[in-house]
C-alpha positions as CSV (number, residue, x, y, z in Angstrom):
1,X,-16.5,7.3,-4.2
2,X,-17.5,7.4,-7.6
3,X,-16.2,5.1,-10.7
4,X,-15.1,6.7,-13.3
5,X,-11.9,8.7,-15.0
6,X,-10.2,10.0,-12.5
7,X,-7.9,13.4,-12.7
8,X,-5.6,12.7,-10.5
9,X,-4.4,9.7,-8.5
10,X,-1.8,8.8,-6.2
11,X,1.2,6.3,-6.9
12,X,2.1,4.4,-3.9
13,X,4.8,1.9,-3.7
14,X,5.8,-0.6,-0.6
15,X,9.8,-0.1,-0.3
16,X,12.4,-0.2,2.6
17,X,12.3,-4.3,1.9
18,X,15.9,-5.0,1.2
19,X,15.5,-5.2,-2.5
20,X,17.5,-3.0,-5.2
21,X,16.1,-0.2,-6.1
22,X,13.9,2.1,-3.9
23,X,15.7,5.5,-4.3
24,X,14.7,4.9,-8.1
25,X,11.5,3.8,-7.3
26,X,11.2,7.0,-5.3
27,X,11.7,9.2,-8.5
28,X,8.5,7.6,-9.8
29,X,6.1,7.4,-7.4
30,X,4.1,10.1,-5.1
31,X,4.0,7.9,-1.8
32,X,6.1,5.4,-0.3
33,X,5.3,3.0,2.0
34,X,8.6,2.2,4.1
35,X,8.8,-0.9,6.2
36,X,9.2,0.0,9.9
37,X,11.9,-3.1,11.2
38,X,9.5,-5.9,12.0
39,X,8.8,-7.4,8.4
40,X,11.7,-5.5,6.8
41,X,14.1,-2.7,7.4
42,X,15.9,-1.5,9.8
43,X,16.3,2.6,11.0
44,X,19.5,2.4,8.6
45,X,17.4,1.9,5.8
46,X,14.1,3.6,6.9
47,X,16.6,6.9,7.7
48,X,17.8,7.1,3.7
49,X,14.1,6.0,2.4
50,X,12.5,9.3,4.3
51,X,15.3,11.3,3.6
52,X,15.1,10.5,0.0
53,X,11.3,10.7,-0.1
54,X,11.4,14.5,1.6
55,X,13.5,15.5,-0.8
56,X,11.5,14.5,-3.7
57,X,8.0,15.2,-2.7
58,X,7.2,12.2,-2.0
59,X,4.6,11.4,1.0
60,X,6.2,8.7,3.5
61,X,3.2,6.0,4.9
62,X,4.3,3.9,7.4
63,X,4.0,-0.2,6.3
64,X,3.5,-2.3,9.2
65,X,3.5,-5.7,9.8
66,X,3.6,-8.6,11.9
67,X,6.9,-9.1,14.0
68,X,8.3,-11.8,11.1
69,X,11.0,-11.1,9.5
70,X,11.8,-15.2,9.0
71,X,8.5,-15.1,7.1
72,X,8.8,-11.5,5.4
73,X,5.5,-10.7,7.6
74,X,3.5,-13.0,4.9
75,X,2.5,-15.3,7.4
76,X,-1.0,-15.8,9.4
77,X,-0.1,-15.0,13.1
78,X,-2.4,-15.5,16.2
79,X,-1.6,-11.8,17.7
80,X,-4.5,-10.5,19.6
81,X,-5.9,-6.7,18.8
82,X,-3.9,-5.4,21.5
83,X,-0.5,-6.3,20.2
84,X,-1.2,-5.2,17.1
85,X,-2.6,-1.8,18.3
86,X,1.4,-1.8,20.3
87,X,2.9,-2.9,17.9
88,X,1.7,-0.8,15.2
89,X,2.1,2.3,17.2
90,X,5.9,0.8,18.1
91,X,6.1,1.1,14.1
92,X,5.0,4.4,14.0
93,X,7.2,5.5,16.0
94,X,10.2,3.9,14.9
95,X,9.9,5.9,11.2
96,X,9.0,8.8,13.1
97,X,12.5,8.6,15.1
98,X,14.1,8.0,11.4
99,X,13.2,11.4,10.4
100,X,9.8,10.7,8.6
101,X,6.8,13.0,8.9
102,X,4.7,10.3,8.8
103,X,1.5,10.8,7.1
104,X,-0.1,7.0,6.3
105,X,-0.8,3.6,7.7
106,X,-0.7,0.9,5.3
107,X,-0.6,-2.6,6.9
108,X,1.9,-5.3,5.2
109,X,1.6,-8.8,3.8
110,X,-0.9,-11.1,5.8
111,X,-1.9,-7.8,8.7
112,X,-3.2,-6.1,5.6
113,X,-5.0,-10.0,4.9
114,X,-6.1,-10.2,7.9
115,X,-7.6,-6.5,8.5
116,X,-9.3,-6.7,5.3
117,X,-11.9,-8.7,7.1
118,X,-11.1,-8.7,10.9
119,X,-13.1,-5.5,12.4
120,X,-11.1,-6.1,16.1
121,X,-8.0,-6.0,13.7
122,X,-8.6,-3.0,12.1
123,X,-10.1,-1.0,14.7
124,X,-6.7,-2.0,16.7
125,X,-4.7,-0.3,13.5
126,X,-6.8,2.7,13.3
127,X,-7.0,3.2,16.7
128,X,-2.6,3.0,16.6
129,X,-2.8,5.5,13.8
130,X,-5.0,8.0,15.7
131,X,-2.6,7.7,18.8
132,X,0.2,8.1,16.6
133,X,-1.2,12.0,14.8
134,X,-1.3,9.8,11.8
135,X,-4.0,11.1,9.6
136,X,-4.4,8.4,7.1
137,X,-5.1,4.5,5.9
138,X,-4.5,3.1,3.1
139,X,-5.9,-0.2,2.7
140,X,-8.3,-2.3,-0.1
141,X,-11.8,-0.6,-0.9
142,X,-15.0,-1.9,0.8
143,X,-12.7,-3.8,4.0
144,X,-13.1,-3.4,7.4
145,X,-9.4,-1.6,7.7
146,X,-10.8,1.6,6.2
147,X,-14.5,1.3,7.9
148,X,-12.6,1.4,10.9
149,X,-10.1,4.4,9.6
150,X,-13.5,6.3,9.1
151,X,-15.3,6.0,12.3
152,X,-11.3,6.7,14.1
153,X,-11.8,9.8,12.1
154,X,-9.1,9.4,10.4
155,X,-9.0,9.6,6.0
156,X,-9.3,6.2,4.5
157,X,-7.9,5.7,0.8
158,X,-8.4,2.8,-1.1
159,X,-6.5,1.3,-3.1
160,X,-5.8,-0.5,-6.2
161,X,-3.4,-3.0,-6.9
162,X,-1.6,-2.7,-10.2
163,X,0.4,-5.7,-10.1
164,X,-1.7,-8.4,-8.4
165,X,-4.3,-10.4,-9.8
166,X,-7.7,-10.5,-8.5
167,X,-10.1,-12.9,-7.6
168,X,-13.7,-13.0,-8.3
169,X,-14.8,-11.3,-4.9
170,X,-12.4,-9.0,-5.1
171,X,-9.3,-9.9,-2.8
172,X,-6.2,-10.6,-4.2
173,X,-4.6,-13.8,-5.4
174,X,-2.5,-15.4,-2.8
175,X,1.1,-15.5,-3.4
176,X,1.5,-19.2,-4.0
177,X,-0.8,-19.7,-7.2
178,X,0.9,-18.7,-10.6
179,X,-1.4,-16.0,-11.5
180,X,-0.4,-14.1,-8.1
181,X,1.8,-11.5,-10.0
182,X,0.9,-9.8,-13.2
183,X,3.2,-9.4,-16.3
184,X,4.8,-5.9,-16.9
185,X,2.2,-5.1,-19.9
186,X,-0.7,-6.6,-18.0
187,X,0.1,-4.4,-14.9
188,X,0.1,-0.8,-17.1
189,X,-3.3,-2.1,-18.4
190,X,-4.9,-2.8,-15.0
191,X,-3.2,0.6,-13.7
192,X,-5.4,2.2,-16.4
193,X,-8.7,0.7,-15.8
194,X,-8.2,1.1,-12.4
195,X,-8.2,4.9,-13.0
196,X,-10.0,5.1,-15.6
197,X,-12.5,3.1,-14.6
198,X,-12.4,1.9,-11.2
199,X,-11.9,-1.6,-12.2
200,X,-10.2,-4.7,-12.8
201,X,-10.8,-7.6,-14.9
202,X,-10.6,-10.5,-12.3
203,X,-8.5,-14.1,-13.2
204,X,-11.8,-15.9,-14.4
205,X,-12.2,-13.0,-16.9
206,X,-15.1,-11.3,-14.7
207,X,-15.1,-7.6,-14.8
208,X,-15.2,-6.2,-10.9
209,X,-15.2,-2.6,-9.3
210,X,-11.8,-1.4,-7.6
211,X,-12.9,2.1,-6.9
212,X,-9.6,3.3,-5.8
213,X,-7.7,6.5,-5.1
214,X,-4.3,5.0,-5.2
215,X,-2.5,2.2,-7.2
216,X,0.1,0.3,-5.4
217,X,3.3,-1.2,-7.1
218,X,5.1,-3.7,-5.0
219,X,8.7,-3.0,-4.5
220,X,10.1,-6.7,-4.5
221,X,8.2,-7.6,-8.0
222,X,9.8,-8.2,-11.0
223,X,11.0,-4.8,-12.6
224,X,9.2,-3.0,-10.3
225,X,10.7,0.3,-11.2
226,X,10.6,-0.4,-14.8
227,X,6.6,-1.1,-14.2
228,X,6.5,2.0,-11.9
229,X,7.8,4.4,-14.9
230,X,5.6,2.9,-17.3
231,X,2.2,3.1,-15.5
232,X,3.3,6.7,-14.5
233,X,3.3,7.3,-18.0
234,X,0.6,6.0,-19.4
235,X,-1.3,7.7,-16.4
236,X,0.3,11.1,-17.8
237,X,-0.8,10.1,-21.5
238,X,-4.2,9.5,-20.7
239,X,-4.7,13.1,-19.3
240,X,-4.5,11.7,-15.0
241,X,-2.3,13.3,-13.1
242,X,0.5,12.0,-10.1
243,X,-0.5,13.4,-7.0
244,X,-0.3,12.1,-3.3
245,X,-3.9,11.7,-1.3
246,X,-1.7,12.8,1.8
């Protein structure tokens, strides 16, 4: 894909976590990424979050993780390729059964890590997806999840992270530095240069490509859905429009 000023882009936003706030969240964004039970959620929740999201337009991804719920699915775990293909397809499933037309596979927390890199990994996701009639991955640009997607057949979409900082070679910063999260003014900027330019500025300063065709906004940060309106906007006012890749 091409760098560059983009006309239209997708909003995508991981929800379905137990945090305050999704159904607003859901207002805002043009995809939502609803945890399937094993990180987060439970059918109570996932039943509301697809019900909401078909009534507002809003494209429903399914966002897997390991079984962890003690560790909010942030944890390294040695599962092999086979579990996760089960598992992942028990996930599926699971929003399915909750009423959501399921369009997108977006792995969660340290599955997502982990596929980035791990080929056996993501060919075990993709492989669940295409089982599953799920069309789609969503996953970070350049990784092994959405080399995988592609030769499963299946559409992979890259994405941008709006409030994460980056390091140098491109993944993000883990969770337990300081500089993990952006501020809410510092995430509307990277939004924009994400789109704009398909880039970020990295946490040594170093400019780096993020070709992406979706920006991410995570549903347990800080003001998330005050972030979420305000990127939307300034996406608007610079001419790019809101529109799911789904």
């Amino acid at each position: 894909m091409r760098t560059g000023v983009k006309r239209k882009i997708d909003l995508n936003a991981d929800v379905g976590e137990g945090i305050p706030g999704d159904e607003r969240l859901l207002d805002v964004v043009t995809s939502a990424n609803i945890a399937c039970g094993f990180h987060a959620g439970d059918q109570a929740t996932m039943r509301a979050l697809c019900r909401v999201a078909a009534a507002r337009g809003v494209a429903v991804g399914a966002h897997v993780g390991y079984r962890d719920r003690e560790g909010f699915g942030r944890r390294p775990l040695a599962v092999s390729p086979a579990v996760v293909e089960s598992e992942t397809v028990e996930q599926i499933a699971a929003l399915h059964a909750a009423g959501g037309a399921v369009r997108y596979v977006k792995p969660h927390g340290a599955l997502y890590t982990r596929a980035t890199k791990d080929r056996a990994c993501a060919d075990a996701i993709a492989a669940a997806a295409r089982a599953s009639a799920v069309a789609a991955v969503l996953g970070p640009p350049g990784s092994q999840l959405l080399e995988a997607a592609a030769v499963a057949g299946l559409t992979a979409v890259p994405e941008g992270f709006a409030d994460r900082g980056y390091l140098p070679d491109g993944a993000l910063v883990p969770r337990d530095r300081p500089d993990a999260l952006r501020g809410e003014d510092d995430a509307v900027s990277q939004a924009l240069l994400i789109a704009r330019e398909g880039a970020v500025v990295a946490v040594d300063g170093r400019r780096i490509a993020v070709a992406a065709d979706s920006i991410c906004i995570h549903g347990d940060s800080p003001c998330a859905e005050t972030v979420a309106r305000r990127i939307a906007q300034a996406l608007r006012d610079a001419g790019i429009e809101l529109a799911t890749f789904a």
